[in-house]
C-alpha positions as CSV (number, residue, x, y, z in Angstrom):
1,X,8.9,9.8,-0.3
2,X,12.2,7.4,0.7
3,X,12.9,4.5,-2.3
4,X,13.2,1.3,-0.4
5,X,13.5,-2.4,-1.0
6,X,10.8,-4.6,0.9
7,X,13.1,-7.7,2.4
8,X,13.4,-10.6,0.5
9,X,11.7,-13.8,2.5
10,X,12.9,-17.3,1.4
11,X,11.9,-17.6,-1.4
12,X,10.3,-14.5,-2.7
13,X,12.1,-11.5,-4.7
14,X,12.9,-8.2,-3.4
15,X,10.0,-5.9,-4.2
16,X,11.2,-2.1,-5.3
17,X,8.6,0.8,-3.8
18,X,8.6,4.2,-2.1
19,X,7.3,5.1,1.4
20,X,5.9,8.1,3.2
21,X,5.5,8.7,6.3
22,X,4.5,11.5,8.4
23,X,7.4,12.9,10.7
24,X,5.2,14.4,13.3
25,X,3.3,11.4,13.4
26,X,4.3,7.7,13.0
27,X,0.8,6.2,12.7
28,X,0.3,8.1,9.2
29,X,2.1,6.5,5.9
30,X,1.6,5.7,2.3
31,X,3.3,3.0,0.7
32,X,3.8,2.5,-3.0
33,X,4.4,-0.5,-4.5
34,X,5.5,-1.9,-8.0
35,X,3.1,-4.6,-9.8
36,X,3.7,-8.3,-10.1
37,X,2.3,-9.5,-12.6
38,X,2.9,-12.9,-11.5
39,X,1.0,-12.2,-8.0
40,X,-2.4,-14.2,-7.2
41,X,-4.0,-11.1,-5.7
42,X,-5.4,-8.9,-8.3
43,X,-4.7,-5.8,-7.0
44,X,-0.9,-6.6,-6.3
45,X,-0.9,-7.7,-9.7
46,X,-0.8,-3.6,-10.7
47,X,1.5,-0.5,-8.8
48,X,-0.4,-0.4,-6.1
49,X,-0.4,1.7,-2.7
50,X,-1.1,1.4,0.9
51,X,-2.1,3.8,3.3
52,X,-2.0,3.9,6.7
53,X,-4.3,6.8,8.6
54,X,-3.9,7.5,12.4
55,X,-2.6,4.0,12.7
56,X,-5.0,1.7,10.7
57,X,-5.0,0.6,7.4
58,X,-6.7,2.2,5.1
59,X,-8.9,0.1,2.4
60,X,-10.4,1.5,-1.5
61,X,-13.4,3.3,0.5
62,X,-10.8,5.4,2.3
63,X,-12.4,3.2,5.5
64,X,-10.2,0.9,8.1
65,X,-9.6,-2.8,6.7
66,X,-10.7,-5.6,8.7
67,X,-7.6,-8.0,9.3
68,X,-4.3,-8.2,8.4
69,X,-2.8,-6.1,4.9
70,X,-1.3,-9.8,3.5
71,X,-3.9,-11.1,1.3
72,X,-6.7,-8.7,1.8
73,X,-7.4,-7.2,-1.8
74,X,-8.9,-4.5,-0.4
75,X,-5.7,-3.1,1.7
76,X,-3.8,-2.8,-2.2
77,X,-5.2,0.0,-3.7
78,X,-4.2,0.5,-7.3
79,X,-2.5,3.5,-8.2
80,X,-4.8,4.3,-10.7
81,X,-7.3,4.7,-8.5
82,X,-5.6,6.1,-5.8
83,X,-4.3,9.4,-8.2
84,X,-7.8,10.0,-8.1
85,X,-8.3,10.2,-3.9
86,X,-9.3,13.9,-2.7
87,X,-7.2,13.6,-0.1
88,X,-4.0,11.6,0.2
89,X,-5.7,9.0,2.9
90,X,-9.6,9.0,1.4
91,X,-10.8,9.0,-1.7
């Protein structure tokens, strides 16, 4: 996994994380990212991760999300829970 910084937007802060992504194939990644506290999503509120499977975003069930990752609770998966997947893109 590579540390990186997401870009700070006007107005918001850097956020600190580490990414994976598979080498032999671009359309698989997992993203970990550190809580905020401060965040009005719950599940950004916590570490949380991201994982992207054969191009789509993967949501808690291990199933594609519908819509975008920003805002959809479902496309943040807490760390906690995630530890606890059987596989590193379903649970």
């Amino acid at each position: 996994m590579k540390p990186y910084k997401k870009a700070a937007q006007p107005g918001r802060k850097e956020k600190p994380g580490v990414r994976w992504e598979d080498p032999s194939n671009d359309g698989n990644g997992v993203r970990v990212d550190k809580g905020d506290p401060d965040h009005t999503n719950t599940t950004q509120q916590v570490d949380h991760v991201i994982v992207r499977y054969g191009g789509t975003v993967r949501g808690r069930d291990g199933q594609p999300i519908e819509g975008r990752v920003r805002g959809n609770e479902d496309a943040h998966i807490p760390l906690i829970e995630y530890l606890n997947w059987e596989t590193w893109y379903a649970p």
